[in-house]
N, C-alpha and C positions, 0 to 999 in steps of 0.2 A: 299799409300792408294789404297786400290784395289774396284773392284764395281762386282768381278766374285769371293770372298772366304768369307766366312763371319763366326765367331768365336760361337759356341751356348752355349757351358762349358766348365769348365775351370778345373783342377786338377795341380794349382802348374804352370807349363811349358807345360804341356801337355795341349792340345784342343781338344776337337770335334768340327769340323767345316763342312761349306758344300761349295763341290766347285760348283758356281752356274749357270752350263753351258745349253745352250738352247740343252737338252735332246731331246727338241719336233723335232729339224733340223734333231739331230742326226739319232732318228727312221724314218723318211723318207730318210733314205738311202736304198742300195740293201738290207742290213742286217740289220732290224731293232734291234736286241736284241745284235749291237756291243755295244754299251754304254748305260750306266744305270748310273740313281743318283748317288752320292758320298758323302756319309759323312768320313769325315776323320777322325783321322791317316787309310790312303788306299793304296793301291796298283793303279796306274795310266797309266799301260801303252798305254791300249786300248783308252785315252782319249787324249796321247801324241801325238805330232808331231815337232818333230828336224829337226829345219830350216837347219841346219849342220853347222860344223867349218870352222871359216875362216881361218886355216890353212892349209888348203889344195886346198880353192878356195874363188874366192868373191864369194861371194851370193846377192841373188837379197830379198827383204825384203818379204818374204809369205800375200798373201792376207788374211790369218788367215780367223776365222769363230768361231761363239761362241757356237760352241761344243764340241772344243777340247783346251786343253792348248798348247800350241804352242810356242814354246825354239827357242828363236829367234838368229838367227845369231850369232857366238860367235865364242871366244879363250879361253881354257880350261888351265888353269895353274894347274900339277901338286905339289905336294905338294916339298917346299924350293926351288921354284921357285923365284930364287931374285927378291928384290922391283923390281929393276931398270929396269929388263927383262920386269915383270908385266906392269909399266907404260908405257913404251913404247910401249907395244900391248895393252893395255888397249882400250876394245869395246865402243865405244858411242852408249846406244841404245835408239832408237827413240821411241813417244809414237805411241802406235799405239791404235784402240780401240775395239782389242778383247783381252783375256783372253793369258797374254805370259807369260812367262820365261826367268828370265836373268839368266846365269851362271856366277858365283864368285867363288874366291878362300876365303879360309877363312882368307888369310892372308890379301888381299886385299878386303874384301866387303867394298858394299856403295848401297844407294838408287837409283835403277833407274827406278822407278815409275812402275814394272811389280806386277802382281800377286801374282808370287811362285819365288823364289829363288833355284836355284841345285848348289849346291855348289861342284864344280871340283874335290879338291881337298880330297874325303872322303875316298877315299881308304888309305893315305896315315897315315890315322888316325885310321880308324875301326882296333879293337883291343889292341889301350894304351888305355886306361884311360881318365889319365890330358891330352892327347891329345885331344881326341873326344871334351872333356866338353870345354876345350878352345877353338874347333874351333865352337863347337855354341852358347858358349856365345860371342866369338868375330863376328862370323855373325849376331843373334839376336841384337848387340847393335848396330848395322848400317841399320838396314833393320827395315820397317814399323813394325808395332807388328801386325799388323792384317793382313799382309801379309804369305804365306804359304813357310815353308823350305822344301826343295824336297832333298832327299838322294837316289844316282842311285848309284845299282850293289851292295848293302851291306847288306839288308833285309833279316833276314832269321827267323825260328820262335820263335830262342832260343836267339836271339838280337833284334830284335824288340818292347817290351815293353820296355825295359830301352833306344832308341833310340825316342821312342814318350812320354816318362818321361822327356827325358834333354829338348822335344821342337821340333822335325819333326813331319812334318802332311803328306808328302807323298812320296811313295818307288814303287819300280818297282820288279819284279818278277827273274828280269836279275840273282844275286847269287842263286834264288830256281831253277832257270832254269839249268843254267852251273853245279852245283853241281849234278842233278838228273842225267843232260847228264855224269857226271863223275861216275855215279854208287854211288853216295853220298845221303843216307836217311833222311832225316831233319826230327830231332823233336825236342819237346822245351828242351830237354834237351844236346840233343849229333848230330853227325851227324854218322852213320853208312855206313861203305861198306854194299853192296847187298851181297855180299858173306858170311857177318860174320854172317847174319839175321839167324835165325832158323824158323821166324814166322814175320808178321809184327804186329806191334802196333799200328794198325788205322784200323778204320773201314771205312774210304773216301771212296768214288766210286770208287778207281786205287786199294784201297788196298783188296777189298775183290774179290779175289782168291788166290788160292793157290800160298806159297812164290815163287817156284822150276817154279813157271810161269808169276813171277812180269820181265819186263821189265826194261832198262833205260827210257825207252819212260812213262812206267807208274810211276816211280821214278819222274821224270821231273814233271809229273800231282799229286803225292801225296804232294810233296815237297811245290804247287802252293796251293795247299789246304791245308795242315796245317800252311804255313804262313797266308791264308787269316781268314784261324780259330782263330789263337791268336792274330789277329789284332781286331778281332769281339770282344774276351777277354779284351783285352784294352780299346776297344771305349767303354764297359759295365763299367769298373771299373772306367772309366775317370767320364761317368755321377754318378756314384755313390759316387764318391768323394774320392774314396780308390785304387788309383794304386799304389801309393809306396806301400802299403800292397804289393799287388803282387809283386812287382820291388823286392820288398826286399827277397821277396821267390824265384824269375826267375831268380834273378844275382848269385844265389851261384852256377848256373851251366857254369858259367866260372869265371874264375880268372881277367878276363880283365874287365866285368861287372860288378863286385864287387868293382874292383878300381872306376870305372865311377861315380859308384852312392854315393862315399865316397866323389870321388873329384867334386860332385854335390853338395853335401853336405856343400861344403868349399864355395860355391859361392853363398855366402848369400845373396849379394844385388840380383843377378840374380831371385833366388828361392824365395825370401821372398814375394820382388815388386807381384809376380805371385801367392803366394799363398793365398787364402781366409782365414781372420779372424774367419769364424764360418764354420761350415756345420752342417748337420746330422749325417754324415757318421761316425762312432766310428775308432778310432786308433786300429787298432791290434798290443800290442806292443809286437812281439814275438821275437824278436832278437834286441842285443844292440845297431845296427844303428839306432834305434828308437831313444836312446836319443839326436842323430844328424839332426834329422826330424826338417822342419823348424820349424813348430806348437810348436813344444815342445823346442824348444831354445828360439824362441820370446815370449811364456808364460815364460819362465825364464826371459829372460831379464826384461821383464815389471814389473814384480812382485819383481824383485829385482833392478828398478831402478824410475819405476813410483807409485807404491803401497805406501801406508803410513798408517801404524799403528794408531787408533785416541782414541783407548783405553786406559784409567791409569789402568789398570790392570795387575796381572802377565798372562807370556803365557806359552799356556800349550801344548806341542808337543805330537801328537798322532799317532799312526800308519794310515793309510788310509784304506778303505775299499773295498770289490770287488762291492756293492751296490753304484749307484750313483744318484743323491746326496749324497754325505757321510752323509750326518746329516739325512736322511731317513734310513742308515744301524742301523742294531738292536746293532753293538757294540757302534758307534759314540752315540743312545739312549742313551746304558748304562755311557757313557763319559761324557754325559752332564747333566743326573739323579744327577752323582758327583759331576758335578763343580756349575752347579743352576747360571750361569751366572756370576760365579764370576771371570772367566777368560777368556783370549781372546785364542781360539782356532786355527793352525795352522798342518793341515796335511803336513805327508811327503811320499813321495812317489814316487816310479821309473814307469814310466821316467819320469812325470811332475816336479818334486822337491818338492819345498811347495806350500802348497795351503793354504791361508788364508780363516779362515773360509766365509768373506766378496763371496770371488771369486769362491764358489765350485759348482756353473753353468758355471761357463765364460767356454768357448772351452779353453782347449780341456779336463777341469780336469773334469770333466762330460761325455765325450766322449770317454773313450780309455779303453782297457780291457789288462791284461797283464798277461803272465804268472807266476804263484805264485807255487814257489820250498819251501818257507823258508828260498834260501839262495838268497846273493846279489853277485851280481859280483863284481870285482875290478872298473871296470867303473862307474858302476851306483853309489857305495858306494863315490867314485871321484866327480859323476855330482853330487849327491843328496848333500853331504855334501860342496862343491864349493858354489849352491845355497842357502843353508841356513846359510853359512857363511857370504854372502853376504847381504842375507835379516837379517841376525845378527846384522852386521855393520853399516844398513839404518835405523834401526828399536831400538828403547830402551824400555827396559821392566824394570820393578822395581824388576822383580825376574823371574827367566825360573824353568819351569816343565818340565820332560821330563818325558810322561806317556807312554815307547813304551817297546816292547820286547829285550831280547837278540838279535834277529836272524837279525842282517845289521845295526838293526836303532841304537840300545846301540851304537856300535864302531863308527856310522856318526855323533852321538852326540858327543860324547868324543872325536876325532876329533876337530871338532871346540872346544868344550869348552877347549882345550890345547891352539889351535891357538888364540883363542881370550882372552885367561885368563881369563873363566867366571865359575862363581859358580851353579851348572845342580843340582836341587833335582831329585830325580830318586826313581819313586813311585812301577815301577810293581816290583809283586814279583816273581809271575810263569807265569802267559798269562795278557794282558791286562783288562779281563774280569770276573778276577777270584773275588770271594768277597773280599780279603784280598787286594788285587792292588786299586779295586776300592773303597775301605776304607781308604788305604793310598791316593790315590789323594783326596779324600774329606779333610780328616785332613788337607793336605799341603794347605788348600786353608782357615783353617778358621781363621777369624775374615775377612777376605775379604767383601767387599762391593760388590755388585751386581749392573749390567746397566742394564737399563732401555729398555725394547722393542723401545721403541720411539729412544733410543739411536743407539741401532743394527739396527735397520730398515737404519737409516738417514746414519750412516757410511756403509753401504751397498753399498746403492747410491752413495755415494762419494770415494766408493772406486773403484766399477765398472767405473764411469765417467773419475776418473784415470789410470785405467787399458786400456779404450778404447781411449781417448781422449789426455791425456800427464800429467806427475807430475804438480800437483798444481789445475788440471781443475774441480775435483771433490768440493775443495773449495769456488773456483771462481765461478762455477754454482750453487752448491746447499747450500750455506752458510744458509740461512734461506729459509726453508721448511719446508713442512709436508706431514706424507704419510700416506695415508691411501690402504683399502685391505689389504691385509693377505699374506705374505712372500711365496712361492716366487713370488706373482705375484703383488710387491710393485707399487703402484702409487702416483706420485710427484706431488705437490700443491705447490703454491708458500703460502704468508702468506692470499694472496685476494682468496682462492681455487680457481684459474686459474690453471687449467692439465696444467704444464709443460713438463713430462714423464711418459713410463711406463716400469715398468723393465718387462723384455720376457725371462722366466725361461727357457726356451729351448735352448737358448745361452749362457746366462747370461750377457746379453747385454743391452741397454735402447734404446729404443723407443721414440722420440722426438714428441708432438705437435709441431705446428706451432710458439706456445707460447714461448715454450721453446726451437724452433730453435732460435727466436728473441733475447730471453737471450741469446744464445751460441753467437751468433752473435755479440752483443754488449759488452760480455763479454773480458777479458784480457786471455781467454783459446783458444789454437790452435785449430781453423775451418777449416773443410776438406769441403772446396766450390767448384761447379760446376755454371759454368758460362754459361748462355745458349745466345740463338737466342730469336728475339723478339715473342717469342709465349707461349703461356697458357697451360704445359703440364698435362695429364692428363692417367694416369696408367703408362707410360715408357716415358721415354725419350731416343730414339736413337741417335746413338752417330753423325750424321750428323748435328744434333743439337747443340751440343756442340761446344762452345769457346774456353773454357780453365777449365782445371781443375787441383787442387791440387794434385803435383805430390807424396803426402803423402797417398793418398786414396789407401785402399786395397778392394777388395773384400771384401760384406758384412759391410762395414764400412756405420755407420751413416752418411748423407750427406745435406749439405745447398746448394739448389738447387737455383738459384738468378739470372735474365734479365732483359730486359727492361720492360718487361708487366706481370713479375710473381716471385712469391716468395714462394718455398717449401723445404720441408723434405721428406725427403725418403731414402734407402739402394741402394750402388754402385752396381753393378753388371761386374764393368771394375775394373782393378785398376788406377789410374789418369791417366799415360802418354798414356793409350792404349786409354781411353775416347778422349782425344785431338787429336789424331793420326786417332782414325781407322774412316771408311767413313762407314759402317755397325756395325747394331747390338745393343742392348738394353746395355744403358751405365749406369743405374740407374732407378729402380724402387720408382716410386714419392705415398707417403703416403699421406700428407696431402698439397696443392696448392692455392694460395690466388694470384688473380687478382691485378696487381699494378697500 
């Protein structure tokens, strides 16, 4: 737990943070403009000070000062450095109480109550892949989570976002430096000799004159500015909610960063614990790593293990639309002109997979934009059809319609209907939209019954409630209900119209009274509770307040806020084990709070 970093948003693994050093000490120095604020992922070294290694001498413990971070005394273990070497130099370090730095190997990390973490051993790494990603999820799962990981001498501008993607908050200038003294030009994409330039590619202060009169000494200064430029890039995209977007466009200019973010990708528990449930921010889904995105695996998963069908109707498989909500798109209109409710609606779509009609707010199937060729990949045709075989298998229809085109979706249907041995009517004849197609899905549907608004409304609810909360909970909480308001912005009654919820079309998520925290509560459906301090909170609850919290809470997740003197609802802002953990920081945003 640190009381000098403190975390403000979050993207996944990535953070902006602020490291929280008394600036004021700093400027009454000789050189008031040596240190200035810090939000992070930063460059730190002006704000450094390395007590030195004890292999070369004892040291005496630094009286430190809270303006700088201060690397306290240590033994640096290179990387395949034996256990046994390790424990037997293994540092004790003391607490002290300004802002330090312990250094760790990643083979051997552990908690010792500092600040920021520099982990020794990163040379030994930078540049595999499943190395990098193992040595920070092996550091991150022994170290505070609101504490800062520090990477020295590896920064440069064309590794640095996919480096504060897996989880570093701060880097030093030491590789932009050494490289520029080597005649070596950084930019995000390559790194150039000074000889082969014809021109430079920046317009920095170092860079504008003429090439035939750039220096090493001005290489050293452009190098130092275009790292601190795409750090600025990063810390924009973190608050915006979309750096993998970027990750995924900055890794393909190396081969070793591309492996990173694939073998990030594999570290689900790592990535998921960290990623938020909802945002604002839209999916750009331009390239097939996307369908490896957490967002877009954990809407799979849910929908093909928590979702439940509560229709007797046949279902009718349709293309998706570039419009979202799909059912505001002018083709999904025409889809449902034809069927008149008489069947239950399920989009398909790369990357999300299926979307029940229930879920076409929830994050992310609302959220993501993709590029449309006409044609599918081999992968997506793979994920998409995996997914709907699955929600196949979960889900019974008394008959399947498949209202989609030739162009991926035909061959992902036929597909499953081989594997599962099932009987596909198949309506379009040229486009989904032509009179003839949307005359054949009308026929295939008649003599069918239609459900009732009162029906769609109530399994809405209930299916969102399982989507967010676990198989079975939409049951268990809204068994008997009524809603009133107007789709999508449904509101839950119980049968005494006590507001239990309200559905929040911007996510596609529900919003809890107090009423209907107490039902959650009392109910047999999994509560994602925060346990507080004896006090009456009232807009946040930071996280020094906090007891204990469920270590199932994700970002943006609904939450039962519960102490000795108070009883509320409201949205996480941590995910659980960082709420328990960190000693800063707004851990949950409190809705609605009643005095106990």
């Amino acid at each position: 737990m640190t009381e000098y970093f403190e975390v403000h948003e979050r993207d996944g693994a990535a953070r902006v943070g602020e490291l929280r050093l008394d600036f004021e000490a700093a400027a009454a120095e000789s050189d008031p403009d040596r240190k200035l604020p810090r939000t992070t992922p930063a460059l730190v070294d002006d704000v450094l000070e390395d007590a030195g290694s004890l292999w070369s001498a004892d040291r005496e413990l630094p009286a430190g000062d809270d303006s700088q971070l201060t690397v306290l005394p240590h033994r640096a273990f290179p990387g395949g450095t034996a256990e046994e070497v390790q424990e037997s130099f293994a540092v004790e370090y003391p607490d002290v109480d300004y802002p330090s730095v312990a250094v760790v190997s990643s083979e051997s990390s552990a908690d010792h109550g500092t600040d920021a973490y520099a982990v020794s051993d990163v040379q030994s790494f930078t540049g595999h892949g499943a190395g990098l990603v193992e040595a920070v999820v092996d550091v991150r799962s022994e170290i505070p989570t609101d504490t800062a990981l520090f990477f020295s001498g590896v920064a440069t501008p064309r590794n640095v976002a996919l480096l504060a993607y897996a989880g570093v908050d701060l880097f030093d200038r030491t590789a932009a430096v050494v490289k520029g003294t080597e005649g070596r030009y950084l930019t995000t994409d390559d790194a150039y000799f000074l000889e082969d330039l014809e021109e430079l590619p920046c317009s920095c202060p170092a860079c504008r004159q003429p090439c035939d009169e750039f220096t090493r000494e001005d290489c050293v200064e452009h190098n130092v500015n275009a790292l601190e430029a795409e750090l600025g890039i990063v810390r924009r995209r973190i608050r915006d909610g979309r750096l993998r977007d970027y990750v995924e466009g900055q890794a393909r200019q190396d081969q070793w960063l591309t492996a990173a973010m694939r073998e990030l990708d594999s570290q689900w528990g790592y990535l998921e614990e960290r990623t938020p449930i909802l945002r604002d921010a839209q999916i750009d889904a331009a390239t097939e790593d996307t369908l490896r995105r957490v967002e877009i695996q954990r809407y799979a998963d849910r929908v093909t293990t928590r979702y439940r069908n509560r229709f007797d109707n046949p279902l009718v498989l349709v293309p998706c639309s570039a419009a979202k909500p799909y059912s505001e798109s002018q083709s999904h209109r025409q889809f449902h002109d034809a069927i008149q409710w008489r069947a239950h609606l399920v989009s398909m779509t790369s990357p999300i997979g299926v979307v029940p009609q229930e879920l076409e707010t929830t994050y992310p199937a609302q959220h993501y934009d993709t590029v449309v060729t006409g044609r599918w990949s081999e992968d997506e045709k793979q994920f998409v059809s995996a997914v709907l075989r699955r929600y196949l298998e979960r889900n019974d229809y008394p008959r399947i319609i498949a209202h989609v085109p030739d162009e991926g979706y035909r061959d992902i249907v036929g597909r499953v209907e081989d594997e599962l041995d099932l009987d596909v009517t198949y309506t379009v004849a040229e486009h989904p939209t032509d009179d003839e197609s949307l005359a054949n899905l009308s026929e295939a549907l008649a003599g069918e019954l239609k459900y009732s608004k009162r029906e769609r409304e109530h399994n809405t609810v209930r299916a969102i409630a399982d989507y967010l909360l676990g198989d079975g909970a939409g049951d268990e909480l809204f068994d008997d209900i009524q809603t009133t308001s107007r789709y999508p912005k449904i509101q839950v009654r119980d049968r005494e119209d006590t507001q239990l919820a309200t559905m929040v079309p911007q996510y596609g998520t529900l919003s809890f009274t107090l009423a209907g925290a107490r039902r959650w509560v009392d109910s047999d459906a999994p509560v994602k509770r925060v346990e507080i301090d004896g006090f009456v909170p009232h807009g946040s609850v930071l996280a020094p307040g906090i007891v204990d919290a469920d270590e199932e809470i994700r970002v943006g997740d609904e939450v039962v806020v519960e102490g000795p003197k108070a009883f509320g609802v409201g949205r996480a802002e941590m995910f659980g084990r960082e709420m328990a953990e960190s000693s800063r920081g707004v851990a949950c945003e409190i809705r609605h709070v009643e005095e106990t």
